[in-house]
Each structure stands twice: as structure tokens, then as C-alpha cells.
C-alpha positions as CSV (number, residue, x, y, z in Angstrom):
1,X,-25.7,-8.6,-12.5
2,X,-28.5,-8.6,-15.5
3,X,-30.6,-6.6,-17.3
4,X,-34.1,-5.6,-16.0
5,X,-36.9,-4.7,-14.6
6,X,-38.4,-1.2,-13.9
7,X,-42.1,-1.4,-15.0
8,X,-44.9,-3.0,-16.0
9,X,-45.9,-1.3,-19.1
10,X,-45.0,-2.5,-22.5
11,X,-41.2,-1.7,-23.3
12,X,-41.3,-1.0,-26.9
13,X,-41.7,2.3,-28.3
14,X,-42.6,3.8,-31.5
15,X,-41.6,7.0,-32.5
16,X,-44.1,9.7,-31.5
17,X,-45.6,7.8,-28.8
18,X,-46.3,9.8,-25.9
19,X,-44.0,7.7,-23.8
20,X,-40.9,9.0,-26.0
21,X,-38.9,11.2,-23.4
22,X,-38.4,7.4,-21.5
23,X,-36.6,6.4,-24.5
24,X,-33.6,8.4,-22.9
25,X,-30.6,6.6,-21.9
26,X,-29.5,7.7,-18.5
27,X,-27.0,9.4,-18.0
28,X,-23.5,6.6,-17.9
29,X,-21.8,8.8,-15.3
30,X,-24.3,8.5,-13.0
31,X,-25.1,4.7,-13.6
32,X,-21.1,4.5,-13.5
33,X,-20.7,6.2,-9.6
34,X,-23.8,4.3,-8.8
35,X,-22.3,1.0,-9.5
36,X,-18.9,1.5,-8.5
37,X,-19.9,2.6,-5.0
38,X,-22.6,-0.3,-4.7
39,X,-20.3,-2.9,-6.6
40,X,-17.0,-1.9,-3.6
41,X,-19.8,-1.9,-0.9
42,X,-22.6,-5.3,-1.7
43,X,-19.8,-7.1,-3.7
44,X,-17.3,-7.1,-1.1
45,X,-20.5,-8.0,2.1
46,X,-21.1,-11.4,-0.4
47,X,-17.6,-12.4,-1.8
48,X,-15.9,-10.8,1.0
49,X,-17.7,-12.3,3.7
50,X,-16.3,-16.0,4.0
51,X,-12.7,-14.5,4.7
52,X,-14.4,-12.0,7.6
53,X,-16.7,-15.1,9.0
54,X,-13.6,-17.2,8.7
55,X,-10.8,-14.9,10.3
56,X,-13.3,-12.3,12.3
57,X,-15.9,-14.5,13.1
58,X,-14.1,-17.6,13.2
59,X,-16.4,-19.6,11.1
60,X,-15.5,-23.2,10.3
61,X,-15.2,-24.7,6.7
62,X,-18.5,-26.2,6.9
63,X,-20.5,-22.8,8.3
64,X,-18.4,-21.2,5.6
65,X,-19.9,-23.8,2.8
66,X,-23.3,-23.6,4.4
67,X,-22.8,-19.8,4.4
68,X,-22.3,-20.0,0.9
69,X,-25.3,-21.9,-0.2
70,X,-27.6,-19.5,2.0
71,X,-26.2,-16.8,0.1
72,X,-26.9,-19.0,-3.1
73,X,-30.8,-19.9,-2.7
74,X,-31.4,-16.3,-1.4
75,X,-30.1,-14.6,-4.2
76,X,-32.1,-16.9,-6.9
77,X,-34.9,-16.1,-4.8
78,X,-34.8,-12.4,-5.3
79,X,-33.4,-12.4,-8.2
80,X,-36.8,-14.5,-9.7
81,X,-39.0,-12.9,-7.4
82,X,-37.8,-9.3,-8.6
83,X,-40.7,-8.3,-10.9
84,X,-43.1,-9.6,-8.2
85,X,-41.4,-7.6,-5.9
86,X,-41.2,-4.5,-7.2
87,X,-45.1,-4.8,-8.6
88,X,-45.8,-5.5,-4.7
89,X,-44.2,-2.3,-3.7
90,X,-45.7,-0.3,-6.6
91,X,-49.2,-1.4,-5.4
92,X,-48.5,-0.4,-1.8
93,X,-47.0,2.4,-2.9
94,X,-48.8,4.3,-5.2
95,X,-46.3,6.7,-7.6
96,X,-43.3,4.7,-6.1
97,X,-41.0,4.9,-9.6
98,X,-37.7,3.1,-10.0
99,X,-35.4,5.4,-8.5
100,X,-37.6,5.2,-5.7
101,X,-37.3,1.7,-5.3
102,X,-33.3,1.8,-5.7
103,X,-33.6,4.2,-2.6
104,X,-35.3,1.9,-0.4
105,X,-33.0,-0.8,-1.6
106,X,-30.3,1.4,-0.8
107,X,-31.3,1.9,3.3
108,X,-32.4,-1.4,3.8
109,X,-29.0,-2.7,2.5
110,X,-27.4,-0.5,5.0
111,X,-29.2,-1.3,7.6
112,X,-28.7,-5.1,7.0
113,X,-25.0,-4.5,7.6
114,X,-25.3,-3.3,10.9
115,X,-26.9,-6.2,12.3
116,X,-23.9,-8.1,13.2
117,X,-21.7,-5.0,14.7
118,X,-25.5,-4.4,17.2
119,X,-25.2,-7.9,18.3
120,X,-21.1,-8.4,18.1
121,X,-19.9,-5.7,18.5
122,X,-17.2,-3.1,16.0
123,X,-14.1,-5.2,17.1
124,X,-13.7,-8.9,17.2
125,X,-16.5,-10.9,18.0
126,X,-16.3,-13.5,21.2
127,X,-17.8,-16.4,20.0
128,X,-18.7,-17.6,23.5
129,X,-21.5,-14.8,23.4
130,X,-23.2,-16.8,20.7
131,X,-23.9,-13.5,17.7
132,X,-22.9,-16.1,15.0
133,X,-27.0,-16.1,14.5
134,X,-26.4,-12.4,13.2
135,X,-24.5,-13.1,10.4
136,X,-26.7,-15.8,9.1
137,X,-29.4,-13.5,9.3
138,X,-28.1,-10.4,7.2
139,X,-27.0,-12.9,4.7
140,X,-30.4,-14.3,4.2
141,X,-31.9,-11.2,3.6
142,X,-29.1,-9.0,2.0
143,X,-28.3,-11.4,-1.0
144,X,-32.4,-11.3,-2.4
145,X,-32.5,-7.7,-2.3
146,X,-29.3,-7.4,-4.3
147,X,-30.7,-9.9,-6.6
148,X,-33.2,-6.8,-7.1
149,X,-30.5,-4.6,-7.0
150,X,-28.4,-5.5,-10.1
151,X,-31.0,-6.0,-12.7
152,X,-32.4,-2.8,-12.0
153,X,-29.0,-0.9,-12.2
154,X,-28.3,-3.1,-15.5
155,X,-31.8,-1.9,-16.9
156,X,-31.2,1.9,-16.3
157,X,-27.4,1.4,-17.9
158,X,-29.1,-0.8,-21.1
159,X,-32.5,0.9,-21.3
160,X,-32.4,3.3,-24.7
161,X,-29.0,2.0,-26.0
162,X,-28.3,-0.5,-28.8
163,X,-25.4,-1.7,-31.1
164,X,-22.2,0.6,-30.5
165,X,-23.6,3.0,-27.3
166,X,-24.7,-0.1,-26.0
167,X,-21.2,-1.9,-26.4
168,X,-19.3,1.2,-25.2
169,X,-21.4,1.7,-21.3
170,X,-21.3,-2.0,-21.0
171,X,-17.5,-2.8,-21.5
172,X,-16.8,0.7,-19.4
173,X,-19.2,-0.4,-16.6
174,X,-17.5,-3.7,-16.7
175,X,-14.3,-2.5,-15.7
176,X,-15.5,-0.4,-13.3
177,X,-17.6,-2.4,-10.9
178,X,-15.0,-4.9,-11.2
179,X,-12.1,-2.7,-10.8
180,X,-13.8,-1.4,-7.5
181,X,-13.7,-4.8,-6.0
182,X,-10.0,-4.7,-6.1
183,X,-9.9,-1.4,-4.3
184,X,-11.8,-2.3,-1.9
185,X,-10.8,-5.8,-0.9
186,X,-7.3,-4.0,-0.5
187,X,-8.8,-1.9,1.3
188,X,-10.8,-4.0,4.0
189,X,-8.1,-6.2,4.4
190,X,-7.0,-4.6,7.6
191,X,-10.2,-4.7,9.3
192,X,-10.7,-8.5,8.3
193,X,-9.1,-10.0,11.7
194,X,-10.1,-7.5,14.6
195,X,-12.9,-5.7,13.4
196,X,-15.0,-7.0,11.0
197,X,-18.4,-5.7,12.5
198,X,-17.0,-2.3,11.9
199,X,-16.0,-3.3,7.8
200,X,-19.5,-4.3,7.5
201,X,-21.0,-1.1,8.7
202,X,-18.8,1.1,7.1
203,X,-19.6,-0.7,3.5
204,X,-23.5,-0.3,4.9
205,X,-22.5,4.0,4.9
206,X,-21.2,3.7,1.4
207,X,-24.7,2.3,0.4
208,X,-26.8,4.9,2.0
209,X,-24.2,8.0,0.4
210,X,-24.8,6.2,-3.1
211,X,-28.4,7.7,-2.6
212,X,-26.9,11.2,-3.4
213,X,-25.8,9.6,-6.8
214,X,-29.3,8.9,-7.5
215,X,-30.7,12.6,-8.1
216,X,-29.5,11.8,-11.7
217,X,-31.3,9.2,-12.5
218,X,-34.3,9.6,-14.3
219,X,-37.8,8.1,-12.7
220,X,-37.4,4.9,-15.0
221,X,-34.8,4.1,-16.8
222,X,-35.4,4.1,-20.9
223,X,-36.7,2.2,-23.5
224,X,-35.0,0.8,-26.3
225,X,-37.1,2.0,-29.7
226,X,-36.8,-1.1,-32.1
227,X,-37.9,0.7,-34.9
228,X,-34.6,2.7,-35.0
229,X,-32.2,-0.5,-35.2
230,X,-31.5,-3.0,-37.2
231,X,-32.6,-6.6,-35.5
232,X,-29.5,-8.1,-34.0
233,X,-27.3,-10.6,-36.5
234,X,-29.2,-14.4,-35.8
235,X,-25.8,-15.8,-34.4
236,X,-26.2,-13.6,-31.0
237,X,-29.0,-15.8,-29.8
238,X,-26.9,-19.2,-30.2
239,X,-24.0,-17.3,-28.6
240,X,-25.6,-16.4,-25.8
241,X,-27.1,-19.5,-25.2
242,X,-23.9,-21.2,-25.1
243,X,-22.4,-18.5,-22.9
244,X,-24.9,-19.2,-21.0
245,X,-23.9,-22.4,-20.1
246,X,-20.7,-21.9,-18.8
247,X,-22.2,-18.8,-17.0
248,X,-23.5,-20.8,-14.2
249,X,-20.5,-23.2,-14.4
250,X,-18.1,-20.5,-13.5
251,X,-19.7,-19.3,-11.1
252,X,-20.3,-23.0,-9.3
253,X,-16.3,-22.7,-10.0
254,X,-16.2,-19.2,-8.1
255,X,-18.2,-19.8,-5.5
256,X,-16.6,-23.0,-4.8
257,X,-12.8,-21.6,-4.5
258,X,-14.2,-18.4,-2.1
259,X,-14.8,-20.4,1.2
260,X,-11.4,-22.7,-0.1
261,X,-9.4,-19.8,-0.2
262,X,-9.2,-18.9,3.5
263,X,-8.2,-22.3,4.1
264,X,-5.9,-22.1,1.2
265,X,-3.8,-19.1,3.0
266,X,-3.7,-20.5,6.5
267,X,-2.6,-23.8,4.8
268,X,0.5,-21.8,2.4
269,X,1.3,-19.5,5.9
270,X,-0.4,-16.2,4.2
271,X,-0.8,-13.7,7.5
272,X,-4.3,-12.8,8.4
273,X,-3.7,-9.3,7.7
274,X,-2.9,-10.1,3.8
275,X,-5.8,-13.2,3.2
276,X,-7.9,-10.8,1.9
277,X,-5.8,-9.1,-0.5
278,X,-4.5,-12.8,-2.0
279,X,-8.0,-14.1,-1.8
280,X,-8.6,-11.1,-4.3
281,X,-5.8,-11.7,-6.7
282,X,-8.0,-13.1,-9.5
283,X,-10.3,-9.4,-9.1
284,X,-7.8,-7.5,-10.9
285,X,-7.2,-10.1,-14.2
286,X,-10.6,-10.0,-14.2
287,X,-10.7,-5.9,-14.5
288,X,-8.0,-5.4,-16.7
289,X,-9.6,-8.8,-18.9
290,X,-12.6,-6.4,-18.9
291,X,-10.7,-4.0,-20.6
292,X,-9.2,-5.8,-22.8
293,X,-12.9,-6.9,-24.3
294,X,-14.0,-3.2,-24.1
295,X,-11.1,-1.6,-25.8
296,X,-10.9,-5.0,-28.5
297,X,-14.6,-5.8,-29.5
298,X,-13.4,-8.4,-32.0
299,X,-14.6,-11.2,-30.0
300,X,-18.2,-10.3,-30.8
301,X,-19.7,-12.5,-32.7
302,X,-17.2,-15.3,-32.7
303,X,-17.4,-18.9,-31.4
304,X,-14.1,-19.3,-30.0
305,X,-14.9,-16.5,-27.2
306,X,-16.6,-18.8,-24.7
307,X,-13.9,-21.4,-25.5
308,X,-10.8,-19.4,-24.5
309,X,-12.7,-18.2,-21.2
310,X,-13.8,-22.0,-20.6
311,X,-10.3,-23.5,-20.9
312,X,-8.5,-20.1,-18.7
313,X,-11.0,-20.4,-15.4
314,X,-10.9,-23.8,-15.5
315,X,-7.3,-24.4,-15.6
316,X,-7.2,-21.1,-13.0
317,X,-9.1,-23.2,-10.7
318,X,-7.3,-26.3,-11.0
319,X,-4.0,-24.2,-10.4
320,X,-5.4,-22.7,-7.0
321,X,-6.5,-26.4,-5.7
322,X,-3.4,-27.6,-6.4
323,X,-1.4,-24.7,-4.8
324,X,-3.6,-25.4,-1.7
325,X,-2.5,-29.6,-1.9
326,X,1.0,-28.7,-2.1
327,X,1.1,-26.6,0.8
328,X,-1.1,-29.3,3.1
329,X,1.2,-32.4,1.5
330,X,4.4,-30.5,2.5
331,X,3.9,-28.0,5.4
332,X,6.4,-25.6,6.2
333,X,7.1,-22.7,9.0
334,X,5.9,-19.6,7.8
335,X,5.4,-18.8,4.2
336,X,5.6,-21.2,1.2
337,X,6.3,-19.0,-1.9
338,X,5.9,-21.9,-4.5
339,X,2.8,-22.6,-3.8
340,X,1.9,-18.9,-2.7
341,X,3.4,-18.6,-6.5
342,X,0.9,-21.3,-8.4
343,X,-1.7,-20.2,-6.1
344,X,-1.5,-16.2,-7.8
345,X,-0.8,-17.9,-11.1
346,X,-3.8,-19.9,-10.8
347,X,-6.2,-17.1,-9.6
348,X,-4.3,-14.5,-12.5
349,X,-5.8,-17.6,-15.5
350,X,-8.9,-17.7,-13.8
351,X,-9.8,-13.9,-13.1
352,X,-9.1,-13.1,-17.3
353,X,-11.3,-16.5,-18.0
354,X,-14.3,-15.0,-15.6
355,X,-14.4,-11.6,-17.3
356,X,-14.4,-13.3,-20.9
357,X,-17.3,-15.6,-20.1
358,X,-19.3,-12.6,-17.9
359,X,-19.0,-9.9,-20.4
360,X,-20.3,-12.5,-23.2
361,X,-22.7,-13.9,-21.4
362,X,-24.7,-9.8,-20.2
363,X,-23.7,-8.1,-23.7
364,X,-25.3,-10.8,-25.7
365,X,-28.1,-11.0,-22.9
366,X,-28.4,-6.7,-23.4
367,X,-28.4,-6.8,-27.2
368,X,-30.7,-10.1,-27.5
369,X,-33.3,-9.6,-24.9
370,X,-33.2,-5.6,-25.0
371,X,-33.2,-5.3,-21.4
372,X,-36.6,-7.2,-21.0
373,X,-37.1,-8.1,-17.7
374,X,-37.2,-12.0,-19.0
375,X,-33.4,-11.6,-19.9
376,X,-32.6,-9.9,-16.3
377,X,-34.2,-12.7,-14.7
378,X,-32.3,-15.5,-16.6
379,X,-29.3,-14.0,-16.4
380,X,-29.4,-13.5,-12.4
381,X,-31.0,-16.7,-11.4
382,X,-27.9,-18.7,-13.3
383,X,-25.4,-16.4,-11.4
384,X,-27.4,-17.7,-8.3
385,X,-27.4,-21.5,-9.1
386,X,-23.7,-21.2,-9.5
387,X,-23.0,-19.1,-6.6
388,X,-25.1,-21.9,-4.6
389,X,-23.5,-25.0,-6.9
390,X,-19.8,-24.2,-5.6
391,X,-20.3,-24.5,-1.5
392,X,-23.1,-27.6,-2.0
393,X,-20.3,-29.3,-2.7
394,X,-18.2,-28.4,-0.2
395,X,-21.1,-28.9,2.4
396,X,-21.2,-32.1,0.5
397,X,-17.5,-33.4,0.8
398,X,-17.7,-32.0,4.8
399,X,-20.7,-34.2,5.3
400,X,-18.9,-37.4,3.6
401,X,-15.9,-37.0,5.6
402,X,-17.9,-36.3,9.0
403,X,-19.2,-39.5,8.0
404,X,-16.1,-41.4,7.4
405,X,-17.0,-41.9,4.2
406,X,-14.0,-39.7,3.0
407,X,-10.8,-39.0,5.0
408,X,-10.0,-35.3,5.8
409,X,-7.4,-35.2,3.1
410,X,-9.9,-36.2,0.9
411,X,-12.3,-32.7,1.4
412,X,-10.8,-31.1,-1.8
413,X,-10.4,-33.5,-3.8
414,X,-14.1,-34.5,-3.5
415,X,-14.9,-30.6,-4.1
416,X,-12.5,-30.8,-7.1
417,X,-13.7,-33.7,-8.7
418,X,-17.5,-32.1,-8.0
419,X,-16.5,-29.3,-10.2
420,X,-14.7,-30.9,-12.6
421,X,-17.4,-33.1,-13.4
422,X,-19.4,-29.5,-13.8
423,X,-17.4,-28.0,-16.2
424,X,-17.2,-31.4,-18.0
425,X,-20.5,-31.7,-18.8
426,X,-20.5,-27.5,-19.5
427,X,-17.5,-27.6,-21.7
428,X,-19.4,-31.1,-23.3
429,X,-22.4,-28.9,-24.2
430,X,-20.7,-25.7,-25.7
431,X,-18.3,-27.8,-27.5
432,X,-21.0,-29.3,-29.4
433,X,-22.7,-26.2,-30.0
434,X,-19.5,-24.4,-31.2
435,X,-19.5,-27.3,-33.7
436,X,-22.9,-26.7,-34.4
437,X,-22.7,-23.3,-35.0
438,X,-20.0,-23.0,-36.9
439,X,-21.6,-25.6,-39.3
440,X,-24.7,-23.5,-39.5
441,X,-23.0,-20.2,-40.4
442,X,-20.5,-21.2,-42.4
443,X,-20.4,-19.4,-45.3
444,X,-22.3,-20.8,-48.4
């Protein structure tokens, strides 16, 4: 989720200018039902879907992975190839504004999700009749389009607002798309096993209804008039540089733990009916760390913000991989609540460590790059190498033990040691530019 892209003409304004009346913010309500809606729906279809293919679908550990990096490559592709895009449709279309591009968005989203429940069915799938092909299908096209998606939302929440205003709808909109994952996972968690072509339709109808939401919106989102603020202080560039760096990292981190965790609850004797809910344990830290940031904005400006998120999802991953070990070392009949225990502990560290790195890394990208559509496509495309980063390695580790290169016991720790080297050469680079930085501002 970025800032972004809505048109072609310049951005800045001066006061006067005929273009004025797109200087208006819209409305945060709006944007606020918009995203919560669209963040339950098209979060849960791409973070949700490796415990539906895994427990509805009965995907395997290496479909999962190679799930994962489809969903990876796809969504850097749209989320680069958004300004192209949306130029192509403006040609084609003549008048076609942004709102009118969020509302094809909107139906062609839906209509991706019912592909699987036309081919599979509502209930569970039989595998024997070979609809697998369906899933891989909506995935390569539904994560490009809501690598258009986000960066436009983000650019009508950002577009007109600076400094406090801006602060306030960002830290706000934090919680809430975040906040709606949690309700939702909890709330798809009992369609996961037997009917997951049904889940993935339903989500598709919540899509299509957000396009009621959309008769608030203006026709392009606004502007931000420079002339009216004071530049930004020189530090927010070098902070969010160096957030980011770890942006991508905790994202390879993410995206690696989502196709573990599945295996992670079979393994500690979670019941099928409850994976989802545990695999979204680390969603609510993460909401209520996004309110922490937006009721406490001392963090802004400061260096040891992207430290403290670096060290807590980290260690929160390290936690959940070693929850999953214990239970595989030492099996036992039904649950095991130690590591069911570290394995909540671990996702708690690294929900709060995700929100502090996200929120730094999109208010820093807001203020800097003033919603310019150079910032949105940055800040999307890094998301994307890190939500393709985390199953490459577990397609990786897979291939090496197919190979007998690795034993099976060996999978995790291969996919552990590929992520720790990650977030050793991340945390390498932002220590040295915390150093740096506080050298160059100290006071004189």
C-alpha cells in the first residue's frame, strides 16, 4: 500500500490556479470505509489464501511457496506498471477519471474471485477433477490489479494534506485496514476447510458493494499546494531511506512465515477450523501497534524507530520457527500448548515490529514524496520484492531437499537461515545509516 497515481498533469498547485478545487482532500470517511472494506476483502484473497489452498484446496508446501512467489512478481508488475496502466485506460477511455478507474478495479476484482468456486465448486474442492489451474489463475491476475489498487486509495487519502492532517488520516487509516484483517480472518476461519470457493466469492461481493462507497469520492483525488507548507525537516528523507530498507526485508520475513504457518498448526495439532484465526495472531499487535504510533507521534523524526521495529519482527519470526521445530522434534497427540504458546508469542513481537516499520516507511514516503506517483511506485514494488523474497526461499529449500541435497528436517532451517541472512545484511545497512545520521544531525 503507497501513495500514488491518479493523473498525468503536473501535481503542484499554486494558489489561484484554476485547478484549485482539486487541492481538496477527500473526504477521510469515505477513504476510511473504502479501505476497510477493500483491506477485509483483497487482504484476506492474498495473505489468506495459502491457509484456504493448503486446508481447502489441499495445496502442498511447495505449490504453497510457488503460490507465493506468483503472487510476488505479479504484484511488482502492477504495481510498476500502474501509471502505464491507468494512462492506457485513460486513452481508451476518453473522460475515464480516477474514481472511475477504482470502479472497474472494483468488478474485475470480484469477478476474479469467482473463478475458482465456477470451476470447483462453493464446497470443498475434489482434487481428482483437476481445478487447481483456477486458483493459479485468479492469483496471477488479482495481485497486479491490487498493486493498482492501493496506490490509488493511498493518493486520494494523501492528496491535499500535509504535516499534522496528514499524520492524523494516515495513523487512523493504519489501524483500520489493519484492524479489518483481524475481523475478517476470524471471520473466514470457518469456511477455510469445507468451503473455500464460497469465502472467495463472498470477499469478491464485498468488493463490488465498496462501489457504493465511492459516490464520495471526488473525480481525482487532490493536490498538495507546496506553497502553503513549510518544506519537510531534511532528516525525513535519510529516514525514509533507511525504512526503506527493512521495508522489503520484513516483508521477505512475512511472506516467508505465511505458507510456514499452515504447516506450523498441523505440526503443534491446531484444528483446521482455528488455523486461520492463529495464522492471524500477529494481525492484531500489528493494529493495536498502529495505534500506538497514531495516538504517540514521538517516533517521528527519530533514528531508533526502525531499530526497535527491526529487532521485534525479527525476533517474532525467529520465535514462530522455533515454535514450529519444537512441535516436529517432539510430536505429541493433539495439541501442544508450549509451543502453541511461543508460537503466539512469537507472532505478538512480530505483528508490533511490522506496524512500526510499515507506518515509518508510507508516512515518511507521504510527507517526502507528496504523494507523487514516483514515491507510490517505490514504495509498492519493495512490498512486492519482499512478498516474492519470503516463498523463493521456500521454493528454494523444497527444491534442495527434493534433490537430496537437504534432508526434510532440514526445509526450515534452510528458509531460516535464508532470512536471516536477509535481515542481516538489512539490519547491517540501517545500522550504519543510524550511525551516520545521528553523526550528521547532531547538534552543533
Amino acid at each position: 500500500m503507497s501513495n500514488a497515481i491518479h493523473s498525468d498533469a503536473p501535481r503542484t498547485l499554486t494558489p489561484g490556479s484554476a485547478s484549485l478545487t482539486h487541492s481538496r482532500p477527500t473526504p477521510r470517511p469515505a477513504v476510511y470505509g473504502f479501505t476497510f472494506v477493500n483491506s477485509l476483502s483483497a487482504g484476506l484473497v492474498t495473505s489468506g489464501i495459502f491457509v484456504l489452498t493448503a486446508e481447502g484446496f489441499g495445496f502442498s508446501a511447495l505449490q504453497n511457496f510457488l503460490l507465493g512467489v506468483v503472487l510476488g512478481v505479479m504484484y511488482i508488475t502492477g504495481a510498476l506498471g500502474a501509471q502505464r496502466f491507468t494512462r492506457f485506460l485513460r486513452r481508451v477511455i476518453p473522460g475515464l477519471n480516477s474514481r472511475g478507474i477504482l470502479v472497474c478495479i472494483m468488478i474485475a476484482l470480484g469477478a476474479l474471485t469467482t473463478l475458482p468456486a465456477l470451476v470447483c465448486g462453493l464446497g470443498k474442492p475434489d482434487r481428482a477433477a483437476g481445478g487447481e489451474w483456477s486458483v493459479w489463475v485468479m492469483i496471477a491476475l488479482y495481485s497486479p490489479i491490487t498493486g493498482v489498487l492501493w496506490p490509488m486509495v493511498e493518493s486520494f487519502l494523501s492528496g491535499g494534506r500535509r504535516d499534522k492532517e496528514l499524520r492524523a488520516a494516515i495513523g487512523l487509516w493504519n489501524v483500520l485496514w489493519s484492524g479489518s484483517l483481524v475481523i475478517g480472518a476470524w471471520a473466514i476461519s470457518r469456511f477455510v476447510k469445507d468451503a473455500p470457493g464460497a469465502a472467495l466469492v463472498a470477499l469478491g461481493l464485498l468488493q463490488v458493494a465498496s462501489i457504493v462507497i465511492l459516490r464520495w469520492f471526488p473525480r481525482e483525488p487532490g493536490v498538495h499546494v507546496h506553497e502553503t507548507h513549510a518544506p519537510t525537516p531534511p532528516i525525513y528523507a535519510d529516514l525514509l531511506t533507511t525504512f526503506r530498507v527493512f521495508l522489503p526485508a520484513s516483508y521477505v520475513v512475512s511472506s516467508a512465515l505465511g505458507p510456514i504457518l499452515p504447516l506450523a498448526c498441523n505440526a503443534i495439532g491446531v484444528p483446521a477450523e482455528w488455523q486461520m484465526v492463529v495464522a492471524s495472531a500477529w494481525l492484531l499487535p500489528r493494529c493495536l501497534g498502529f495505534l500506538a504510533l497514531e495516538r504517540w507521534h514521538g517516533w517521528h523524526g527519530r533514528w531508533s524507530a526502525p531499530v526497535v521495529g527491526g529487532v521485534l519482527f525479527a525476533g517474532g519470526f525467529a520465535l514462530s520457527i522455533f515454535a514450529w521445530s519444537i512441535a516436529k522434534r517432539a510430536p505429541t497427540e493433539g495439541l501442544d500448548g508450549r509451543a502453541l504458546g511461543i508460537l503466539l508469542l512469537g507472532l505478538a513481537l512480530f505483528g508490533v515490529g511490522m506496524a512500526i516499520i510499515y507506518a515509518g516507511a508510507i508516512y515518511y514516503a507521504m510527507e517526502v514524496g507528496a504523494a507523487e506517483v514516483e514515491a507510490g511506485g517505490m514504495h509498492e514494488a519493495l512490498i512486492g520484492v519482499g512478498y516474492t523474497g519470503g516463498p523463493l526461499l521456500g521454493v528454494l529449500a523444497i527444491g534442495a531437499q527434493s534433490q537430496g541435497i537437504i534432508s526434510e528436517n532440514a526445509v526450515s532451517t534452510f528458509i531460516l537461515t535464508g532470512v536471516l541472512l536477509v535481515l542481516l545484511f538489512a539490519s547491517a545497512v540501517v545500522i550504519k545509516r543510524v550511525r551516520d545520521g545521528h553523526r550528521k544531525y547532531r547538534p552543533k
